[in-house]
N, C-alpha and C positions, 0 to 999 in steps of 0.2 A: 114643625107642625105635623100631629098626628094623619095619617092619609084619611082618617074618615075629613077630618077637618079640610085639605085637602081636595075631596070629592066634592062637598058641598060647596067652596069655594068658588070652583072653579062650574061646576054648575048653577053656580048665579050667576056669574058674571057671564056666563055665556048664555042663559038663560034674559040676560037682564037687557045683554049686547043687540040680542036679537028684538026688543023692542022699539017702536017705534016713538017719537017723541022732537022734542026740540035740542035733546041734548047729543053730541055725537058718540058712536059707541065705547069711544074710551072713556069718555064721562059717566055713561053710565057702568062703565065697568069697574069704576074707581068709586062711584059710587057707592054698587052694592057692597067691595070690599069694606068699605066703610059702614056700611050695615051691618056686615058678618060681625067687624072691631066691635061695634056697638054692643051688639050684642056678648060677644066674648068679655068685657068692659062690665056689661050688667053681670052677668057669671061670676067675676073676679068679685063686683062689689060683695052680693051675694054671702060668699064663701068666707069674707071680710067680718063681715057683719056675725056671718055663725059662727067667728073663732071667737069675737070677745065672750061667749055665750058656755064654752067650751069650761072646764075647772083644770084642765091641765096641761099646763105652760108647753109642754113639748108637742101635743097635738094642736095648741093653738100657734105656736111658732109654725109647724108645721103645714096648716091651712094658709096660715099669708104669706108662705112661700109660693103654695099653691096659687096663691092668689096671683102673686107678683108675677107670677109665670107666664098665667092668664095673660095677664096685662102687657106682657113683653111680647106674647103671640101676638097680642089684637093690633099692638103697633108694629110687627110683622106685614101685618096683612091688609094692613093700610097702606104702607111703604109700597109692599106687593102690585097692591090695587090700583095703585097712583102710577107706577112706573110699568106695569102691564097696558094700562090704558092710556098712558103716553104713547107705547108701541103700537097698541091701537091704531090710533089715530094716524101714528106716521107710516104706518101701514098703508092705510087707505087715502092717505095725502089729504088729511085735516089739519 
């Protein structure tokens, strides 16, 4: 994961943690990670989409690697987000 990637990450979910709500804050910090996937996830589709668009095999091979990378991040940082706010929680004894 790129560190800008990284910075915002970890800025939501402490951004996200710090809300109030019904959920506890590893929920919501498992949460946002799942927002960030989402988003990384549209990115991928994206990039997907403008390769078949592309006229040359090597640059379009070359976007759905991109793409796939994408997508290997977002479920990254889901994993991330899921098992951060597990610690969460067992942190604060939820």
């Amino acid at each position: 994961m790129t560190p800008i990637a990284k910075f915002i990450a970890v800025a939501g979910f402490v951004g996200l943690a710090a809300c109030g709500g019904n959920n506890t804050p590893g929920e919501n910090t498992a949460e946002q990670a799942d927002a960030v996937a989402d988003n990384m996830d549209q990115q991928a589709d994206v990039i997907e989409q403008r390769s078949d668009e592309v006229s040359n095999d090597v640059a379009e091979d070359a976007m759905e690697n991109q793409a796939e990378a994408i997508e290997n991040r977002a479920d990254a940082v889901r994993d991330a987000g899921k098992k951060q706010g597990e610690a969460v929680d067992k942190a604060k004894g939820m």
